[in-house]
C-alpha positions as CSV (number, residue, x, y, z in Angstrom):
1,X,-4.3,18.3,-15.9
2,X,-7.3,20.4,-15.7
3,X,-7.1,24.5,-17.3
4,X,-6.4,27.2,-14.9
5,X,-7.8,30.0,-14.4
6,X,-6.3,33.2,-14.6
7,X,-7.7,34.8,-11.3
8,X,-5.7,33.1,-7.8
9,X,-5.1,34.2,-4.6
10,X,-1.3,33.3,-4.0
11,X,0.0,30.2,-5.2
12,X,-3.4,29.0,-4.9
13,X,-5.9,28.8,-7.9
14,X,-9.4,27.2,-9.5
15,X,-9.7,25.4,-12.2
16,X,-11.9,26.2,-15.1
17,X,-15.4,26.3,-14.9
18,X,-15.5,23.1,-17.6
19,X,-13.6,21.2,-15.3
20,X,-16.0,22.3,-12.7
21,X,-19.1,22.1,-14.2
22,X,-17.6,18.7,-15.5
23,X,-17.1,17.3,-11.9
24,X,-20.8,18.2,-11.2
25,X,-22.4,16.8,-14.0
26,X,-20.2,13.1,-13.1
27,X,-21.8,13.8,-9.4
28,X,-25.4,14.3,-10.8
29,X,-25.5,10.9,-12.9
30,X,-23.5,8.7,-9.5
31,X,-25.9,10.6,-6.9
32,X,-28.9,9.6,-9.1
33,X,-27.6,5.5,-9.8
34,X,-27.5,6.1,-5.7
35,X,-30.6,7.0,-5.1
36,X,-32.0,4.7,-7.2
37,X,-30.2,1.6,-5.9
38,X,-31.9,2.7,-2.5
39,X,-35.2,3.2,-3.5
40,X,-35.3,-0.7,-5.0
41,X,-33.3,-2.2,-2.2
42,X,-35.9,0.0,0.0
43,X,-38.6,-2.6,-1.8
44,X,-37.0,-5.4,0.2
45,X,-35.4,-3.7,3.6
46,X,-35.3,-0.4,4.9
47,X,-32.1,1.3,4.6
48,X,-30.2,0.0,8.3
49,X,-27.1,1.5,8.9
50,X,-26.0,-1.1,11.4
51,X,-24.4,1.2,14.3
52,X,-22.8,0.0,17.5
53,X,-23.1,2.5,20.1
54,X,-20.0,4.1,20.4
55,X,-20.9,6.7,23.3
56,X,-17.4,5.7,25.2
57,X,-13.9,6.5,23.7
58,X,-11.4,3.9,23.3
59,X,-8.8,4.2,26.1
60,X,-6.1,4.6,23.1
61,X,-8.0,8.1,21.8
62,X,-7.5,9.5,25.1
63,X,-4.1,8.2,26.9
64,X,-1.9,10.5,27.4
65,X,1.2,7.9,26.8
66,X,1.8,9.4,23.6
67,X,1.7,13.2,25.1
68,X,-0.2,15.7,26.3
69,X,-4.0,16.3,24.9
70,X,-4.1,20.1,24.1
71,X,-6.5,22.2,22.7
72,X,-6.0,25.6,20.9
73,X,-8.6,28.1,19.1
74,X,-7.2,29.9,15.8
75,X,-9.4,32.1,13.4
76,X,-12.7,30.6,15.5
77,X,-11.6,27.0,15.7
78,X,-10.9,25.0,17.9
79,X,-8.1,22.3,17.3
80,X,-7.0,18.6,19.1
81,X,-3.3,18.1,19.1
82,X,-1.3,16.2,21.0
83,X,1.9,17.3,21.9
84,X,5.2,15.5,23.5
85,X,8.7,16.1,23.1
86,X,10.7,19.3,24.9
87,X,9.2,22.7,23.7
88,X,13.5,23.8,23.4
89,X,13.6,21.4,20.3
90,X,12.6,21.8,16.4
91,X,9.5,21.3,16.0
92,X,7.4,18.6,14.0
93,X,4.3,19.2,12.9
94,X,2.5,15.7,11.9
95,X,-1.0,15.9,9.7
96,X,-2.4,12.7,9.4
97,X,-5.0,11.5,6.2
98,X,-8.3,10.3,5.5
99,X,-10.5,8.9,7.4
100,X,-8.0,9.4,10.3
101,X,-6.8,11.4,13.4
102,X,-3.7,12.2,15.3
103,X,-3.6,8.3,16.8
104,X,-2.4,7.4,13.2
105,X,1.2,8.3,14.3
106,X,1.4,6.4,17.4
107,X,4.1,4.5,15.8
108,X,6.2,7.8,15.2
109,X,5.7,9.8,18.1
110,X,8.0,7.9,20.5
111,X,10.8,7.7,18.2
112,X,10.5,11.4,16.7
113,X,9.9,12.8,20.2
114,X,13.6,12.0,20.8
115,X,14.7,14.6,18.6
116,X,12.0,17.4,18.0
117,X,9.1,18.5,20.0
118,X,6.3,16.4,18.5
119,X,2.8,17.8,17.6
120,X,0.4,15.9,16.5
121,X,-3.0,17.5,14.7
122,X,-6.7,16.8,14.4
123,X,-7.4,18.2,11.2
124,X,-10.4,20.2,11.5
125,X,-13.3,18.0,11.0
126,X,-11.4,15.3,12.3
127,X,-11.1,13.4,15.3
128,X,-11.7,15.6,18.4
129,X,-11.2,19.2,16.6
130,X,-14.1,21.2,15.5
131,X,-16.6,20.1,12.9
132,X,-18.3,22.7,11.0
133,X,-20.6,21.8,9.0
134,X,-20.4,24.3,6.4
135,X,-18.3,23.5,2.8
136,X,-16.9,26.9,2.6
137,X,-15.5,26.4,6.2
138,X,-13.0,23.6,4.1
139,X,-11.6,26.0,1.5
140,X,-7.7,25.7,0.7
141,X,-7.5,29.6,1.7
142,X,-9.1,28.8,4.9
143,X,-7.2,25.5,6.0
144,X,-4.1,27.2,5.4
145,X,-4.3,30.6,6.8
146,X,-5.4,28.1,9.7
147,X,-2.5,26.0,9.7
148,X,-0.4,29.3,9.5
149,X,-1.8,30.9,12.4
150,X,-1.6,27.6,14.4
151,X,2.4,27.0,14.0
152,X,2.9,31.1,14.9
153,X,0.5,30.5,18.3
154,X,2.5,27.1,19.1
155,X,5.5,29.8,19.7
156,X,7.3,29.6,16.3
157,X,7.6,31.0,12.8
158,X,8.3,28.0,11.1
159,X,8.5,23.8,11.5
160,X,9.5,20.6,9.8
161,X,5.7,18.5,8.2
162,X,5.4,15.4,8.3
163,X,2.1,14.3,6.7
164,X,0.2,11.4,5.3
165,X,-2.1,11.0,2.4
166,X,-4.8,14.4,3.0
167,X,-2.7,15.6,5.6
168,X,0.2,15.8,3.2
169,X,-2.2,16.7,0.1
170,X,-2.8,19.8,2.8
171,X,1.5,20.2,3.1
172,X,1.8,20.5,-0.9
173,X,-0.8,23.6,-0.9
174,X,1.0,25.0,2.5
175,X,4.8,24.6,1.2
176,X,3.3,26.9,-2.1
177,X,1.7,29.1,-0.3
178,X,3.8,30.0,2.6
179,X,7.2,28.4,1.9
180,X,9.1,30.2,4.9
181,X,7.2,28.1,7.4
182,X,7.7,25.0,6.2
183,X,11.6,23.9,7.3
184,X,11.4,20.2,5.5
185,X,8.2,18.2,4.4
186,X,7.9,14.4,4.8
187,X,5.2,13.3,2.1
188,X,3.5,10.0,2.7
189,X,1.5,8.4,0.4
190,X,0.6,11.6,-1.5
191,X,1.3,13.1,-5.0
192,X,1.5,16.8,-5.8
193,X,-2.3,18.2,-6.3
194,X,-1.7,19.0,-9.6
195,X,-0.9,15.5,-10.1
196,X,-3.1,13.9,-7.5
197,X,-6.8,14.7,-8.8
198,X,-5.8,13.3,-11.9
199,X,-4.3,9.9,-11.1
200,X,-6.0,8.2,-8.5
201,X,-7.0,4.8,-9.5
202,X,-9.9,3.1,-9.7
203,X,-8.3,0.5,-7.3
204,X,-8.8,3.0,-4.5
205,X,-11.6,2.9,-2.2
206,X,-11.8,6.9,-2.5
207,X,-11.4,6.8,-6.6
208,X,-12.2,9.4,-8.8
209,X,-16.0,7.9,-8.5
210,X,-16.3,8.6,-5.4
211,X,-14.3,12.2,-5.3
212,X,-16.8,13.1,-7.7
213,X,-20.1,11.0,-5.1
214,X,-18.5,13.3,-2.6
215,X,-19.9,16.7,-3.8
216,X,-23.3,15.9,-3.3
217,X,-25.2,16.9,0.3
218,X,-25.8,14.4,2.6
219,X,-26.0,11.1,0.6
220,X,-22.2,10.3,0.8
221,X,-22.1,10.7,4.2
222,X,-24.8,8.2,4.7
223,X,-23.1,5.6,2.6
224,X,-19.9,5.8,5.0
225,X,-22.3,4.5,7.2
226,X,-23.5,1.8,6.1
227,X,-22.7,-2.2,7.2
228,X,-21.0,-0.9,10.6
229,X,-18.6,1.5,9.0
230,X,-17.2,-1.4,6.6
231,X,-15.5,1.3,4.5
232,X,-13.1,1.9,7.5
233,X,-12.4,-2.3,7.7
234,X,-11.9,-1.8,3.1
235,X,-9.2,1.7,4.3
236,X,-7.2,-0.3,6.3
237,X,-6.7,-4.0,5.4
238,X,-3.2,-4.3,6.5
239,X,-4.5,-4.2,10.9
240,X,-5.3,-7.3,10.4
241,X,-1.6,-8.4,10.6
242,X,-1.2,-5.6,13.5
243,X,-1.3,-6.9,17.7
244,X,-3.4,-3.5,17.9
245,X,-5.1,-3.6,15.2
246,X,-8.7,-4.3,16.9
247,X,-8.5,-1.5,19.1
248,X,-6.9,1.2,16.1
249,X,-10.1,0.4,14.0
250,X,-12.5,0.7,17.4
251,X,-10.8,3.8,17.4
252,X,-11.1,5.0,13.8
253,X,-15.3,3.5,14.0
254,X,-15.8,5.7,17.2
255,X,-14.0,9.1,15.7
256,X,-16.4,8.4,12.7
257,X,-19.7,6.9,14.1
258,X,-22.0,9.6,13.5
259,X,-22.7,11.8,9.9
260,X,-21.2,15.1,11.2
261,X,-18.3,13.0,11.7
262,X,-18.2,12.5,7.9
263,X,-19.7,16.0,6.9
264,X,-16.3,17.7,7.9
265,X,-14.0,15.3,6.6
266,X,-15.7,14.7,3.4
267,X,-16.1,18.2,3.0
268,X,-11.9,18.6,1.8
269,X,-13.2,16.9,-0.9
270,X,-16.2,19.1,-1.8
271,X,-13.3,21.6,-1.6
272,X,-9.8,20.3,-2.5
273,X,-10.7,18.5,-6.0
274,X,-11.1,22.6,-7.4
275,X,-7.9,24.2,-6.9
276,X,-4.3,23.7,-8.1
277,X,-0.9,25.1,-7.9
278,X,-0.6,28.0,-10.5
279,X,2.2,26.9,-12.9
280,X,3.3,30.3,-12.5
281,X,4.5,29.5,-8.9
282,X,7.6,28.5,-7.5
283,X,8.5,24.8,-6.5
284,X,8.7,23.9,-3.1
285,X,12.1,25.2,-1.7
286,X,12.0,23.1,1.7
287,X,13.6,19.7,1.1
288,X,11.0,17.1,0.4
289,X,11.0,13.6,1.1
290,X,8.6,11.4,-0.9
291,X,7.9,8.1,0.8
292,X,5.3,5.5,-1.2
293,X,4.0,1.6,-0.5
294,X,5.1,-0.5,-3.9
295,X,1.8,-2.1,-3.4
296,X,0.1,1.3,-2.1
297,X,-3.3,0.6,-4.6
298,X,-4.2,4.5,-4.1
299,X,-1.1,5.8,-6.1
300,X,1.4,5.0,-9.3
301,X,5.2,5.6,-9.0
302,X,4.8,7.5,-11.8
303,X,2.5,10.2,-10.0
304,X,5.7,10.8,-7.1
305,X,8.0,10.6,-9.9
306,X,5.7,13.5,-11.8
307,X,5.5,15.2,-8.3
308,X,9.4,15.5,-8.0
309,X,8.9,18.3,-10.9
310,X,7.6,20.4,-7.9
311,X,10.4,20.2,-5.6
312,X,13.8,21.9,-6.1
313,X,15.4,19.4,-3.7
314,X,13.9,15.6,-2.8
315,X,14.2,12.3,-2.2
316,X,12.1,9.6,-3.3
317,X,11.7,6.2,-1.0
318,X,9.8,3.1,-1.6
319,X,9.4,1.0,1.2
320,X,8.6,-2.5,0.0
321,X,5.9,-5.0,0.7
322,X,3.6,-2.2,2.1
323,X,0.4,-0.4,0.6
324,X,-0.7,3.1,1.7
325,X,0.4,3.3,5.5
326,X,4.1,2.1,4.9
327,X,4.2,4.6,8.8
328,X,2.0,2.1,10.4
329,X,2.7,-0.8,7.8
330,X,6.4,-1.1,8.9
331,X,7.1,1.8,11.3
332,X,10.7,0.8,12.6
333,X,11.7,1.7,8.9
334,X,9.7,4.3,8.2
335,X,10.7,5.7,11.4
336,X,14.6,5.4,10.3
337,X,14.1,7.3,7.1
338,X,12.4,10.1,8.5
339,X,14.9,10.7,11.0
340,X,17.3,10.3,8.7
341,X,16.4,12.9,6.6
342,X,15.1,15.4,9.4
343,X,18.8,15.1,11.1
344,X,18.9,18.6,12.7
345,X,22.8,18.5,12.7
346,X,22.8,18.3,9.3
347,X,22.5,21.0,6.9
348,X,22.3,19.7,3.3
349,X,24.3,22.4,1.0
350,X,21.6,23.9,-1.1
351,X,21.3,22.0,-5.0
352,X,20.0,23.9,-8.4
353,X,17.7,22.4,-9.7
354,X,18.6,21.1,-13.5
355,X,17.1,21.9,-16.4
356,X,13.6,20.3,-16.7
357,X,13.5,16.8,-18.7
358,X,10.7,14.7,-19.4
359,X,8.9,12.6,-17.6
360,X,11.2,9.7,-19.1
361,X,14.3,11.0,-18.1
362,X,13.4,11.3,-14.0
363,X,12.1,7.7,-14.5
364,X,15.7,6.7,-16.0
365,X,17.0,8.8,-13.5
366,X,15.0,7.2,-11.0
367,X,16.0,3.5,-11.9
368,X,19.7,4.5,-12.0
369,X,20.0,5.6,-8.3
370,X,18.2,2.6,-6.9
371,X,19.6,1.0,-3.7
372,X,18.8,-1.7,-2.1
373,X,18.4,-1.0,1.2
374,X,18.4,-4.1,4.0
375,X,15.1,-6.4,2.5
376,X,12.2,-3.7,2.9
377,X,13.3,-0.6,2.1
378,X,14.4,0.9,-1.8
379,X,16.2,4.3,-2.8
380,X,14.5,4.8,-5.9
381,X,15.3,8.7,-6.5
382,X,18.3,10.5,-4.5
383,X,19.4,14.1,-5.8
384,X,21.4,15.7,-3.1
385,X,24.5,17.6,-3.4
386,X,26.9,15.2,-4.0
387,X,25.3,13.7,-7.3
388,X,25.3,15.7,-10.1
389,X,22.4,15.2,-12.9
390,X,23.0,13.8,-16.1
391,X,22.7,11.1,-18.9
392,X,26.5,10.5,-18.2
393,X,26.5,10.0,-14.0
394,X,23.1,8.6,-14.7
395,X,25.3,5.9,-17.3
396,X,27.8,4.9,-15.3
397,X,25.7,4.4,-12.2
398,X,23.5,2.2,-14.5
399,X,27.0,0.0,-14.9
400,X,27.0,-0.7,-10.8
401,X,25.5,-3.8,-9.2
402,X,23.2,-2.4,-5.7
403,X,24.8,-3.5,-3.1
């Protein structure tokens, strides 16, 4: 975990300027291995960057099945959302990841809408919200004093997250920051951000190579680009299973067919990879939900275990035989968990947190409360306020078969 520095605004910090400088240097050597892998492929073809034309949305991008496509302008920005559900219930507040938009949750928004008034966010950069080109338009202060002022003009002071990957990277800050607006927190797919920046593996499309290929101008948005957008086919190889799955990735290749489609989104990582939650700060209060892939290829189970350190109260599930969109992977079950936990009738008695063990002992604890659950879904961590901690629960639930 990188140093921190001593000077913050909030919960909110930087690291040290080793780790930064650090991060630069790593950018320095890739971006220069990059340009010269252009200049002698240049030698035998120009650089082609293989776009379709993409001038007319897919019909998907702009039905209004799912809800109603609003727009709203908060500190100078102006955000796509699309919102469905009665404005009388809870709301839910769903950020999606990267490189994504709002159509990410079209498996959710049906089934949530029953219960909460559903809102559904183009990050900003993303999808039809506003692109600024400018880094310093992307720092964590920024996006969250954003985020803020967008939940208090939707007409209330605080909401239930659900978020995937970025969008939930985005929650972790948010919940830290400003924990009286954020009701419960659904985390998809995403570790902590003190954890997250220093555990992504290699495996990943977006690995720490590339985090660190992202801080230079202009060159990493050209490589997005290249071969017809094949990073977006290499970011979501489980369509291919999906009935829609040819009109989800038209989608996704129209939302990012142009550079200053990348230059936002990219630009959270020119941004995010610098700050951390001051150790100093409180953890998370709302009641977090952790739900991962077992074959998700962009995170370990031991970086949501580590996470769970940063949570007073949470709940860890593992939805089997899916990668890194478990939401869109298997969506009926995902879609049963989340409502399970966000159950507005029920009011979970508030637990204390026990006194802080190793990373061993919440992986032994972790193991002990695993249930099976039907033949896709796993309880692998469960502290609520009918199990106590302990080396002696934690024993004799090791004795029980799952059932």
């Amino acid at each position: 975990m990188a140093n921190i520095m001593s000077e913050k605004e909030g919960c909110v910090v930087s690291i040290s300027h080793w780790d930064t400088l650090r991060i630069h240097a790593i950018s320095c050597v890739i971006g220069s291995w990059v340009v010269f892998r252009r200049l002698v492929r240049s030698l035998w073809s120009p650089l082609n960057l293989n776009l379709q034309d993409r001038e007319k949305p897919p019909q998907c991008l702009v039905d209004s099945s799912l809800g109603q496509h609003s727009y709203i302008k908060v500190k100078g920005a102006k955000l796509h959302y699309v919102e469905a559900g009665s404005r009388s219930k809870p709301m839910l507040l769903l950020l999606h990841g990267f490189p994504d938009c709002w159509l990410t949750w079209r498996y959710q928004i049906p089934a949530l809408v029953k219960h909460f008034r559903v809102v559904a966010l183009d990050l900003k950069g993303f999808g039809d919200s506003d692109k600024p080109a400018w880094r310093r338009s992307y720092r964590v202060d920024t996006l969250l004093a954003e985020l803020k002022e967008l939940i208090t003009a939707l007409g209330t002071s605080s909401c239930t997250v659900v978020a995937h990957d970025l969008g939930a990277l985005l929650c972790w800050y948010l919940a830290h920051q400003y924990p009286d607006i954020v009701e419960k927190f659904v985390c998809i797919s995403c570790p902590h951000p003190n954890v997250y920046w220093s555990t992504v593996p290699r495996e990943s499309v977006f690995n720490s190579s590339w985090i660190s290929f992202s801080q230079l101008p202009y060159l990493p948005e050209t490589e997005a680009l290249r071969n017809g957008l094949s990073i977006i086919n290499q970011r979501y190889p489980h369509l291919q299973k999906k009935s829609d799955a040819d009109d989800y990735l038209v989608a996704n290749k129209y939302a990012f067919s142009r550079k200053e489609d990348w230059t936002g989104a990219i630009n959270y990582f020119r941004n995010l990879p610098f700050q951390r939650i001051s150790p100093v700060c409180e953890p998370v209060k709302a009641p977090c939900m952790f739900i991962t892939g077992n074959r998700d290829p962009c995170l370990t189970l031991e970086s949501i275990v580590t996470s769970t350190e940063f949570t007073e109260k949470f709940l860890v599930k593992i939805v089997n035989e899916t990668g890194h969109y478990p939401h869109q992977e298997k969506p009926e079950v995902v879609n049963k968990m989340i409502i399970s936990f966000l159950n507005v009738n029920e009011s979970p008695e508030k637990v204390d947190k026990p006194v802080q063990k190793g990373l061993m002992d919440r992986m032994f604890g972790a193991v002990a409360s695993t249930v099976k659950y039907g033949n896709q879904m796993f309880d692998v961590v469960q502290k609520t306020s009918n199990i106590v901690p302990g080396l002696q629960r934690k024993s004799s639930v090791l004795g029980q078969s799952a059932s």
